[in-house]
N, CA, C and O atoms as a DFTB+ gen file, in Angstrom:
492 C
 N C O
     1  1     -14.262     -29.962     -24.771
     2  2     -14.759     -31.306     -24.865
     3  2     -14.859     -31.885     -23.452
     4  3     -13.758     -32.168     -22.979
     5  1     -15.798     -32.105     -22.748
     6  2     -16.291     -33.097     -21.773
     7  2     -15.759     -34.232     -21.881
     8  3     -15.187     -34.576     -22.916
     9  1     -15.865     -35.003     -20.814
    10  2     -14.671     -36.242     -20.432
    11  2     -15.883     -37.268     -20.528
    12  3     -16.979     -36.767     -20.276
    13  1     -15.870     -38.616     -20.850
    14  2     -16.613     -39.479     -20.879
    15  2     -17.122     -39.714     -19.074
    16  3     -16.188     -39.840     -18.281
    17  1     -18.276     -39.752     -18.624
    18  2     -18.872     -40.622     -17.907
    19  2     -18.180     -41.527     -17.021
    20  3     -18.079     -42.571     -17.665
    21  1     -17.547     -41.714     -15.664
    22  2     -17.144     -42.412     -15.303
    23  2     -18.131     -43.720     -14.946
    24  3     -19.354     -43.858     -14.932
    25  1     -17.366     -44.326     -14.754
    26  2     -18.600     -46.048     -14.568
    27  2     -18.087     -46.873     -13.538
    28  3     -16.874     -47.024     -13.678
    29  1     -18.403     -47.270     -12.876
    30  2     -18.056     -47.844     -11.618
    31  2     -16.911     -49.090     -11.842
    32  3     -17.084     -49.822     -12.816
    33  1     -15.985     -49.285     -11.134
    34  2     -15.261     -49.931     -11.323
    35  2     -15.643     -51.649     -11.538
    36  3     -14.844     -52.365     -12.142
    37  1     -16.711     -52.111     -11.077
    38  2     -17.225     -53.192     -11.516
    39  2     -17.630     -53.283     -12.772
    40  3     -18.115     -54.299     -13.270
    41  1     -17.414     -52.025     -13.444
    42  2     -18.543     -52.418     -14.752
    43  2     -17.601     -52.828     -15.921
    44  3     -18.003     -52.754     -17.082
    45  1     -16.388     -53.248     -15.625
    46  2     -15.386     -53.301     -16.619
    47  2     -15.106     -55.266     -16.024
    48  3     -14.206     -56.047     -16.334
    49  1     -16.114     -55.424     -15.264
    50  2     -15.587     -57.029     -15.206
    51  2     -16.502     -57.865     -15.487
    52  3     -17.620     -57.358     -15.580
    53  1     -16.435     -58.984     -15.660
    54  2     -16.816     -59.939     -16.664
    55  2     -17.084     -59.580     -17.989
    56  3     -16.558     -58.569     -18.454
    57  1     -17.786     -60.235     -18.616
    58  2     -18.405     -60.113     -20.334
    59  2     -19.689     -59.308     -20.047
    60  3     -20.413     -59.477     -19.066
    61  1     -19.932     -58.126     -21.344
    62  2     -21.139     -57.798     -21.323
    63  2     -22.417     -58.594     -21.590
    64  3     -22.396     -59.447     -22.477
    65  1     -23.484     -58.382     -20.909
    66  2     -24.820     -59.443     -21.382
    67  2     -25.459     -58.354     -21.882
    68  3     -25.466     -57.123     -21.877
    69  1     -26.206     -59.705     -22.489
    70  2     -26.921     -59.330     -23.710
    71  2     -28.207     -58.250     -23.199
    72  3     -29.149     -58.316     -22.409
    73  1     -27.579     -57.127     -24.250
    74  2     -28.538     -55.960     -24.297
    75  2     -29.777     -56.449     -22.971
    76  3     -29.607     -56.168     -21.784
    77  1     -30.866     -57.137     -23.453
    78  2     -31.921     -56.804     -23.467
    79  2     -32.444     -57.243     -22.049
    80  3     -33.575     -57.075     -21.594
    81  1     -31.042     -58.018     -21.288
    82  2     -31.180     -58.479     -19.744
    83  2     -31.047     -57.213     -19.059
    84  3     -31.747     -56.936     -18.084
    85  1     -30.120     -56.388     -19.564
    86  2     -29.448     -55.262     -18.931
    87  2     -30.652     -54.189     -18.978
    88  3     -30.915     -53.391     -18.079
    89  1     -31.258     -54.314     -20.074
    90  2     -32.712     -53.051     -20.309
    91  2     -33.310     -53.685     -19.624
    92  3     -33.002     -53.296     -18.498
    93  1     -34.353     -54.834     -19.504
    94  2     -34.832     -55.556     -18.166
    95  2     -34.052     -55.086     -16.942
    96  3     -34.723     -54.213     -16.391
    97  1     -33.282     -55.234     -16.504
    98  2     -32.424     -54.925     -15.254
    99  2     -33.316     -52.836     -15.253
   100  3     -34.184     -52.253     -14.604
   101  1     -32.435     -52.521     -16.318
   102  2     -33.032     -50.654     -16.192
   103  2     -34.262     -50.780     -15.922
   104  3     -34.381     -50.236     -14.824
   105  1     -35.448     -51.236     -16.307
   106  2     -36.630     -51.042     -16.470
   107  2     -37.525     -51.167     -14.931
   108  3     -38.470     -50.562     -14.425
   109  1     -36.526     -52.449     -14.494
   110  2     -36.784     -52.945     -12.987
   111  2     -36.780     -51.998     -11.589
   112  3     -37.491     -51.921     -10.587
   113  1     -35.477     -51.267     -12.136
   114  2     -34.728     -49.872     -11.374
   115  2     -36.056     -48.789     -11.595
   116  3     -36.725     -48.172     -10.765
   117  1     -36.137     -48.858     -13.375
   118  2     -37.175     -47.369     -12.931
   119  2     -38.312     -47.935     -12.300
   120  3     -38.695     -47.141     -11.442
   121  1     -39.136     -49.107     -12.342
   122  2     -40.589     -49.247     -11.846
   123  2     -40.006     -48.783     -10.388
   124  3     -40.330     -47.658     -10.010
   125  1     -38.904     -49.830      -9.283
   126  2     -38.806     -49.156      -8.091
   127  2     -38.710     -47.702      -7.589
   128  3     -39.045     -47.338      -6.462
   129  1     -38.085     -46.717      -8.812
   130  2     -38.274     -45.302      -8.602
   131  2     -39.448     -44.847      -8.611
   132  3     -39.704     -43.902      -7.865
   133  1     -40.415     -45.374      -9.416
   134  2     -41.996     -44.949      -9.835
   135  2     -42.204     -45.706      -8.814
   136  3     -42.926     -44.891      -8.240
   137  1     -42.182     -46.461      -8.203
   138  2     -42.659     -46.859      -6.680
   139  2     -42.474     -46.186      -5.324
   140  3     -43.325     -46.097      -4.439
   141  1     -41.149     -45.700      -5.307
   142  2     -40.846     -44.650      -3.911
   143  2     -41.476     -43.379      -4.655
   144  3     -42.372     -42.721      -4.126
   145  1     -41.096     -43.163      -5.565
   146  2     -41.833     -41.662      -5.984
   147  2     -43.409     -41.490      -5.374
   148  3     -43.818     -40.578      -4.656
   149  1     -44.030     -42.456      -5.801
   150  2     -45.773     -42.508      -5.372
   151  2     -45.947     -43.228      -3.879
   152  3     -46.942     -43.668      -3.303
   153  1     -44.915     -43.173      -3.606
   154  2     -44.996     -43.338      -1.808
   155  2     -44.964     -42.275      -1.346
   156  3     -45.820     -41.934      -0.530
   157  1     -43.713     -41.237      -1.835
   158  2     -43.345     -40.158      -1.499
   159  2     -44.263     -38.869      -1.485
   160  3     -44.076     -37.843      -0.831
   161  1     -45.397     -39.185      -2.439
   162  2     -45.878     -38.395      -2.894
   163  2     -47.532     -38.513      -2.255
   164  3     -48.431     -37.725      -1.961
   165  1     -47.310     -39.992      -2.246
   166  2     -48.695     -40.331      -0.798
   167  2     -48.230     -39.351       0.440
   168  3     -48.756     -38.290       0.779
   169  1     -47.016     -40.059       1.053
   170  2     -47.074     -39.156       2.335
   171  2     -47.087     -37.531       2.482
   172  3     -47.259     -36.838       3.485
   173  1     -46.847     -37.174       1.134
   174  2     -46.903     -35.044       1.218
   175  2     -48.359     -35.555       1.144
   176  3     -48.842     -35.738       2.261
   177  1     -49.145     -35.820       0.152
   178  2     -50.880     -35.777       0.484
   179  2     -51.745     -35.827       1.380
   180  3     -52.764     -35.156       1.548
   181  1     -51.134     -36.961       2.170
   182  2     -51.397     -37.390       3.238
   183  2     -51.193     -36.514       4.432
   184  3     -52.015     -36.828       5.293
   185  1     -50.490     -35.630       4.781
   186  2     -49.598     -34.642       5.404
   187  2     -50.178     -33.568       5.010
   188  3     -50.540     -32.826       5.924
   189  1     -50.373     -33.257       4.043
   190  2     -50.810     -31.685       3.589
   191  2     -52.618     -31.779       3.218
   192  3     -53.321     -30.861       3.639
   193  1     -53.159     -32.743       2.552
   194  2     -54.538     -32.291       2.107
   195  2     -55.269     -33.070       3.229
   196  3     -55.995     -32.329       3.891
   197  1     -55.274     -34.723       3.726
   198  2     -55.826     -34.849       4.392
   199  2     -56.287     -34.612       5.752
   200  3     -55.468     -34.214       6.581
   201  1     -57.431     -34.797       6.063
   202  2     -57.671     -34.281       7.904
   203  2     -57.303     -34.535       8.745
   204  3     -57.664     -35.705       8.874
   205  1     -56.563     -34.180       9.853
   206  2     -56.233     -35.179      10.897
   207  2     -57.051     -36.378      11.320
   208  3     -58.240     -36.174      11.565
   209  1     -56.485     -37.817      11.459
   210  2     -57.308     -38.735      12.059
   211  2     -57.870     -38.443      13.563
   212  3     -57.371     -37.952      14.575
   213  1     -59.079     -38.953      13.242
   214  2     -59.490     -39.270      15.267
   215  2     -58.228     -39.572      16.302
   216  3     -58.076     -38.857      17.293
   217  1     -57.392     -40.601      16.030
   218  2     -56.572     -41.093      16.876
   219  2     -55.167     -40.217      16.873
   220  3     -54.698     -40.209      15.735
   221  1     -54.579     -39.679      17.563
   222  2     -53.479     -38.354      17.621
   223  2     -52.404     -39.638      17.541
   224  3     -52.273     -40.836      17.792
   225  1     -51.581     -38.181      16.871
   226  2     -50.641     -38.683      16.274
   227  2     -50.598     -39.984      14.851
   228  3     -49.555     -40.445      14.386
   229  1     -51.951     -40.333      14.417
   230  2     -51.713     -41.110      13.557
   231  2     -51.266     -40.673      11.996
   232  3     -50.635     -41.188      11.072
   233  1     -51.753     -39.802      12.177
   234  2     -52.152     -38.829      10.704
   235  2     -50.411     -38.782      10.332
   236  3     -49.963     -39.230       9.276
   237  1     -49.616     -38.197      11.339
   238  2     -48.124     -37.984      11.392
   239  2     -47.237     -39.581      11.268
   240  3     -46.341     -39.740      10.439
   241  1     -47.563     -40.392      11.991
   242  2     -46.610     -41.681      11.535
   243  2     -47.478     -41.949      10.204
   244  3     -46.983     -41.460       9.188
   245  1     -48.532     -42.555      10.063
   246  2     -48.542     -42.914       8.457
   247  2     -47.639     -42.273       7.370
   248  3     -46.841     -42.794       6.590
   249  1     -48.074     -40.761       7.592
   250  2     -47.194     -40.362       6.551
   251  2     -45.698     -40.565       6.778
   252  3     -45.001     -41.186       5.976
   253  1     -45.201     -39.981       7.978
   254  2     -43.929     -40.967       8.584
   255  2     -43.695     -42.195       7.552
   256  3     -42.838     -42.246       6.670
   257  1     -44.484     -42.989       7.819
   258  2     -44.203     -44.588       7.604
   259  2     -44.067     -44.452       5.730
   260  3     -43.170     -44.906       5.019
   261  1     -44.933     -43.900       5.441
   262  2     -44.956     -43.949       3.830
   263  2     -43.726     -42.764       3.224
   264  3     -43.472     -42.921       2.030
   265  1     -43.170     -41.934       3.735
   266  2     -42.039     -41.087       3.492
   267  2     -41.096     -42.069       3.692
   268  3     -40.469     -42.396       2.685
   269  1     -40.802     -42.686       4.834
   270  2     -39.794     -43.992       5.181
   271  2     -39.342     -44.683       4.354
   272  3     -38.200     -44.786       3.906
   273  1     -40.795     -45.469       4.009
   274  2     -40.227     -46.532       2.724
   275  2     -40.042     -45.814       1.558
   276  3     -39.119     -46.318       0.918
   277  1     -40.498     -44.903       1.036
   278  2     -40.269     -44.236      -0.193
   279  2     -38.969     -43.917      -0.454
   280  3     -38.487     -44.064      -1.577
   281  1     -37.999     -43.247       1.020
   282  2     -36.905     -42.757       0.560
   283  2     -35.840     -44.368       0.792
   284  3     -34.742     -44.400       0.236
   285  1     -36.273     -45.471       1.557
   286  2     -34.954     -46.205       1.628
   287  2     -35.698     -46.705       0.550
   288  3     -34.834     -46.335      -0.244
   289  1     -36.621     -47.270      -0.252
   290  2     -36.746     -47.948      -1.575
   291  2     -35.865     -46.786      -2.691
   292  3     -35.121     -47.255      -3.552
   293  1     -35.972     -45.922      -2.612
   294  2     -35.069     -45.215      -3.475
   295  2     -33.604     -44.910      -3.492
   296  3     -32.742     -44.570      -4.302
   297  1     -33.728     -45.201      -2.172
   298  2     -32.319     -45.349      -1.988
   299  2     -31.444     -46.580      -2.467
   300  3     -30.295     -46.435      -2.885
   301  1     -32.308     -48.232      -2.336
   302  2     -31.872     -49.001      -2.326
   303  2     -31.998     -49.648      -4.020
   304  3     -31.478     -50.603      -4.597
   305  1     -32.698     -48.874      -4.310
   306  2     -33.421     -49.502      -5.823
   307  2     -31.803     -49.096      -6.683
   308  3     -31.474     -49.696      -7.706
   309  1     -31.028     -48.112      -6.116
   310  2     -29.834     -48.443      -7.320
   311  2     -28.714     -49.559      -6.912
   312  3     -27.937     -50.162      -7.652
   313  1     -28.886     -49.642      -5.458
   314  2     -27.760     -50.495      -5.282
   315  2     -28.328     -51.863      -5.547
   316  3     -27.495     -52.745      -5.338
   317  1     -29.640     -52.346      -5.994
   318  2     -30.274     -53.438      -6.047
   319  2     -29.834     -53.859      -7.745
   320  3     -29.421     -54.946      -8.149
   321  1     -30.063     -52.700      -8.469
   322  2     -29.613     -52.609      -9.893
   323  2     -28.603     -52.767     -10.108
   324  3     -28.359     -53.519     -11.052
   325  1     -27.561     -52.206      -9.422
   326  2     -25.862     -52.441      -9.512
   327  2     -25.610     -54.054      -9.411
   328  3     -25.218     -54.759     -10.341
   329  1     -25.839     -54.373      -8.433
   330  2     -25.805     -55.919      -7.747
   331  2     -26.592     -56.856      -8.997
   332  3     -25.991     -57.826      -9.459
   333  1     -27.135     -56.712      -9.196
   334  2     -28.098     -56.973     -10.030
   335  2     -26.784     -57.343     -11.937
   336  3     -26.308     -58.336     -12.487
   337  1     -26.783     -56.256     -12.114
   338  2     -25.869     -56.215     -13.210
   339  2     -24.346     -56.955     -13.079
   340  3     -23.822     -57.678     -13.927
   341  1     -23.777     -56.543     -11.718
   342  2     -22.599     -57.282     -11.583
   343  2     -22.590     -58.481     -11.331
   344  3     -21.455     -58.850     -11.630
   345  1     -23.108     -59.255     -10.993
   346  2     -24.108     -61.029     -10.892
   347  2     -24.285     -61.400     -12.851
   348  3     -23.872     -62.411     -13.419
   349  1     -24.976     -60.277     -13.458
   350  2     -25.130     -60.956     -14.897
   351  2     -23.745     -60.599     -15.513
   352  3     -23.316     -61.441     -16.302
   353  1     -22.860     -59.347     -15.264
   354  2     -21.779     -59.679     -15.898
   355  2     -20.694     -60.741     -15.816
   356  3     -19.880     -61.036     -16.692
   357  1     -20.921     -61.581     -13.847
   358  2     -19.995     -62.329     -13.836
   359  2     -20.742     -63.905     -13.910
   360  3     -20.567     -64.813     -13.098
   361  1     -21.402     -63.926     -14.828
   362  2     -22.113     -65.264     -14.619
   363  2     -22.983     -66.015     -13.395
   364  3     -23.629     -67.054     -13.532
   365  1     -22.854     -65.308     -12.286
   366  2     -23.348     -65.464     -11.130
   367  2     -24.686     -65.640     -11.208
   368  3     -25.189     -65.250     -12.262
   369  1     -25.769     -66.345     -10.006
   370  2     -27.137     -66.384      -9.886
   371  2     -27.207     -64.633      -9.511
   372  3     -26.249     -63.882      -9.332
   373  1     -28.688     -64.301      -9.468
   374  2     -29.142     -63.286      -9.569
   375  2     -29.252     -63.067      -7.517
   376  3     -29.641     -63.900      -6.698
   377  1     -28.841     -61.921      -7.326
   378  2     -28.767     -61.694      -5.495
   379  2     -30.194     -61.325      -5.276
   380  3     -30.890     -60.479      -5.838
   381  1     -30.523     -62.375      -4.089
   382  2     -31.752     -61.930      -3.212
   383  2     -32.061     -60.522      -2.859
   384  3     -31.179     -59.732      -2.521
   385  1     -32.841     -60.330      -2.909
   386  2     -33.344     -58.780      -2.291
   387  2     -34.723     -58.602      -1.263
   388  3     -35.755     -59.251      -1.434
   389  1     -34.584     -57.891      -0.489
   390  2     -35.819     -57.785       0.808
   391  2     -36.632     -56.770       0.440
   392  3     -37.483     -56.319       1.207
   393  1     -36.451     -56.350      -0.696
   394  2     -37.492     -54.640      -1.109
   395  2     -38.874     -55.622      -1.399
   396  3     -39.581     -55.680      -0.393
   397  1     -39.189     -56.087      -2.091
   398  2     -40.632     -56.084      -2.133
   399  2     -40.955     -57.183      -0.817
   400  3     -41.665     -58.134      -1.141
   401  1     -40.627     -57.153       0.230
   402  2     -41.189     -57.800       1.651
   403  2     -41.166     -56.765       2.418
   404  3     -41.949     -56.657       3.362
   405  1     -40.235     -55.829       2.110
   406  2     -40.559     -54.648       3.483
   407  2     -41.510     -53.422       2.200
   408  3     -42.476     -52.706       2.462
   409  1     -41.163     -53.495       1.560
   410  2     -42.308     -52.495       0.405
   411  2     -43.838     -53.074       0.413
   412  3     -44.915     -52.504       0.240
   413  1     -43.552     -54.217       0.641
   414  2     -45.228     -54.750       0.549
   415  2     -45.802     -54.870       2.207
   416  3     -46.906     -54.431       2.527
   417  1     -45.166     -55.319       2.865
   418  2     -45.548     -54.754       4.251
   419  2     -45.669     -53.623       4.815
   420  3     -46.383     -53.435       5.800
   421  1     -44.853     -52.586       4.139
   422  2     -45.135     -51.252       4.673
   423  2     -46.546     -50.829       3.986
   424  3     -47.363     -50.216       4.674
   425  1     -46.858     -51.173       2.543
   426  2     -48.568     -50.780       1.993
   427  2     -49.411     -51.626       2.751
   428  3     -50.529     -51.249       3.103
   429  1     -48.805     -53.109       3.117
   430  2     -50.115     -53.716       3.479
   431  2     -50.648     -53.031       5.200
   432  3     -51.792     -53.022       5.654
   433  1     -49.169     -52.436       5.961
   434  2     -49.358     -51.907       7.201
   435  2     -50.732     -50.471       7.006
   436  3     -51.727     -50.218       7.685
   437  1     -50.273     -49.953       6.030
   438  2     -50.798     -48.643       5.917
   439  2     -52.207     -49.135       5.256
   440  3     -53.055     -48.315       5.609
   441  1     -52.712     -49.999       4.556
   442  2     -53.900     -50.174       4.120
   443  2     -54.760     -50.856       5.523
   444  3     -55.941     -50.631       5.784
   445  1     -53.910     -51.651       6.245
   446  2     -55.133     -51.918       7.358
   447  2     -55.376     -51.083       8.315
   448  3     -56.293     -51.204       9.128
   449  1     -54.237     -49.819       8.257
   450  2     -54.111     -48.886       9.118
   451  2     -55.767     -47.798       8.852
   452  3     -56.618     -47.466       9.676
   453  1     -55.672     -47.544       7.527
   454  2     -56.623     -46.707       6.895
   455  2     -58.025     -47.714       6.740
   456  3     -58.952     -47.184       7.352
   457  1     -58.330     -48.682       6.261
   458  2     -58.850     -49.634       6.395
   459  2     -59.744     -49.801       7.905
   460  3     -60.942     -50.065       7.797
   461  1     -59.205     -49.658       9.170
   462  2     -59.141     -49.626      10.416
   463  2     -60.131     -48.270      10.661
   464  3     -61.311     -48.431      10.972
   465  1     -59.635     -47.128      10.519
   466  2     -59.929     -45.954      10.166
   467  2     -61.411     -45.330       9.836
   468  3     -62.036     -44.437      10.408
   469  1     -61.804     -46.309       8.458
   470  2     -62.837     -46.104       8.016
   471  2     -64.043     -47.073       8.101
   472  3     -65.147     -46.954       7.568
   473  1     -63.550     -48.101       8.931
   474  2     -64.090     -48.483       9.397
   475  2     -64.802     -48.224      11.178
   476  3     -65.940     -48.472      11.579
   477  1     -63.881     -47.776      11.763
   478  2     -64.249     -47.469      12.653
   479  2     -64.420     -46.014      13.438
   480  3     -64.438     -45.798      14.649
   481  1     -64.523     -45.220      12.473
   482  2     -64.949     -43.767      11.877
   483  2     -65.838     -43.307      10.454
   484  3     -65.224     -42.594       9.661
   485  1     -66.472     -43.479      10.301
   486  2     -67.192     -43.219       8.931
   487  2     -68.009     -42.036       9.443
   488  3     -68.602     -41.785      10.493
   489  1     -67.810     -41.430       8.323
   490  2     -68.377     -39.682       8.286
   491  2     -69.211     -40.040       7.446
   492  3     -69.995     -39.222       6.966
């Protein structure tokens, strides 16, 4: 017989909330995984199928830049969830978070980057 699951020592404080905040809370966690995942998965594309850009070295930081955010959004997307849950178990307001300001600046960097690109290269 296998031992139950350990659970972080916060998760035994305050009152449980109600189901369906806590599935909201999960649901939040996976979209940010399905978000670094398709970052992650831009920069191998980006890296492996596309051509090198005109400008050296760009081809390598984009994907750089989009591997970057992919792995600290994944990194951070559980401790955002944890925090997240321990705030609704102790009655607390819900904690600020900086992921979608550096997640949305890192796409909006890379879209004017490419943007830039095809504009001022068109094949």
């Amino acid at each position: 017989m296998s031992a139950p699951p350990r659970r972080p020592h916060w998760y035994e404080e305050g009152e449980e909330p109600d189901y369906r905040f806590t599935l909201a809370n999960e649901r939040t966690f996976l979209a940010w995984l399905r978000t670094a995942l398709a970052l992650l998965a831009g920069a191998i594309a980006l890296a492996q199928f596309v051509p090198a850009f005109p400008v050296p070295g760009l081809h390598a930081g984009l994907a750089a830049l989009l591997a970057l955010v992919g792995t600290v959004l994944a990194a951070f997307s559980y401790r955002r969830w944890a925090r997240v849950q321990r705030a609704m178990r102790n009655g607390r307001p819900l904690p600020m978070t900086w992921l979608p300001f550096v997640v949305g600046w890192a796409a909006a960097l890379a879209g004017v980057v490419v943007l830039v690109l095809v504009l001022t290269h068109p094949r």
